[in-house]
Every structure is written in structure tokens, then in C-alpha cells.
N, C-alpha and C positions, 0 to 999 in steps of 0.2 A: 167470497174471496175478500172483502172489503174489510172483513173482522179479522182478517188473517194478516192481514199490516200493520205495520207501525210506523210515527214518525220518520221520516227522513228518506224512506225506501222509493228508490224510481218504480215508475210504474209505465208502461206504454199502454195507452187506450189504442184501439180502432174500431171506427164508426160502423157496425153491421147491418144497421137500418135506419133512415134519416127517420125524424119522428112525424106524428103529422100538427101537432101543435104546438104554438110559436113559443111558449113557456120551454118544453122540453131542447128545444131549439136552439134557446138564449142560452141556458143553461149548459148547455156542450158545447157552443162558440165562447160562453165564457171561461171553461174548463180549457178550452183550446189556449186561449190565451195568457197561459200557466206556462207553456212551453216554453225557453229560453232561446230557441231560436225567433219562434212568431214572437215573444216578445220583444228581441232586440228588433227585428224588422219593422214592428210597430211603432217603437220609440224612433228608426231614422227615418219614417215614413212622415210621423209626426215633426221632426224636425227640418226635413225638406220643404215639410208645407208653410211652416213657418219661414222658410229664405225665399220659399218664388209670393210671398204674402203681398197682396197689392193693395196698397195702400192710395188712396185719391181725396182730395177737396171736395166735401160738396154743400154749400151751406154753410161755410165758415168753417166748420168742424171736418175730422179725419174719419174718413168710412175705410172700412177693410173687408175685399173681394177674396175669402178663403177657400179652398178646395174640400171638396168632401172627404172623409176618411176614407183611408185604405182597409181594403176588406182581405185583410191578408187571412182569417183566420174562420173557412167557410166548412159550414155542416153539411158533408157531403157523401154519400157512402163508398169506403175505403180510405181516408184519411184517417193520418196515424197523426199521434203529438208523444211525446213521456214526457214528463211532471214528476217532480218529489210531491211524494202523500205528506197531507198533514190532516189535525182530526176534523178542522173545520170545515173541509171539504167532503168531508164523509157522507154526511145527507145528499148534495150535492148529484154524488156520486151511485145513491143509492136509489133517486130518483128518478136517474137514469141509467141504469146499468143491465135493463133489457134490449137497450139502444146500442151497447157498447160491450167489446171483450175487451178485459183486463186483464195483462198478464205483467208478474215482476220483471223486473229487468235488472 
């Protein structure tokens, strides 16, 4: 399926079996975060943590108490995302694509 695209085409992944090692793992939360929706939610997730950011004195100097990342973008099976293909992600894509059905959109 993967040679059958080209630039610019939407594509919807869903996850048909989580993997069981953490490379394969990364690699599909990173794919996930291609999505235009998980990405806007990431960038105001990011910027929220930024305004509750606690800032305090200790030792002369400014310490900052930050929040952990939002995990909006989890390898789970049954989760959907679509993404425009590009060729960079092709490997990517082919590394894990017994984890995943792809179809255009």
C-alpha cells in the first residue's frame, strides 16, 4: 500500500495490534503526532503549562516547578489519527505497517 502513494495524499492509520517493543511504540506515537488535531492539542497543552509555570527564589536564583507532558497521543489498539504522506515517513511507515491498516482517505 505504502508504494501506492504519493506526496500530499491523506492517509488514516488504525492501530490493529500494539507492538511489544518500545522502538515500534515510539515510532507510532510519533506518527500519531502528525495528526492536525493531536497536534494542535499538544501545542495548547504545551502552552497551558507554560501559564500555570511556577516560578520560586531559592538560593538567590529563579527555580521553575513545570508539569509533565500531556500524553495526548497514546499507542493503543483501536486508535485512529490521518496524516498527509510524505516520502520521509515511508520507512517509518514500513516498519510498522504489520501494526497498522492503512487506508486513503
Amino acid at each position: 500500500m505504502i508504494d501506492t502513494l504519493s506526496a500530499g495524499d491523506t492517509i488514516k492509520c488504525t492501530i490493529n495490534k500494539v507492538p511489544n517493543n518500545k522502538g515500534s511504540v515510539d515510532t507510532i506515537t510519533r506518527l500519531m503526532r502528525r495528526d492536525p488535531d493531536i497536534k494542535r492539542g499538544l501545542a495548547r497543552a504545551q502552552r497551558m503549562r507554560r501559564q500555570r509555570m511556577h516560578a520560586y527564589i531559592r538560593g538567590g536564583r529563579m527555580w521553575y516547578s513545570r508539569e509533565k507532558a500531556a500524553q495526548i497521543a497514546i499507542c493503543e489498539q483501536g486508535n485512529t489519527w490521518s496524516m498527509r504522506f510524505t516520502y520521509d515517513i515511508a520507512p517509518d511507515l514500513t516498519s510498522v505497517e504489520q501494526y497498522l491498516s492503512l487506508e486513503k482517505a
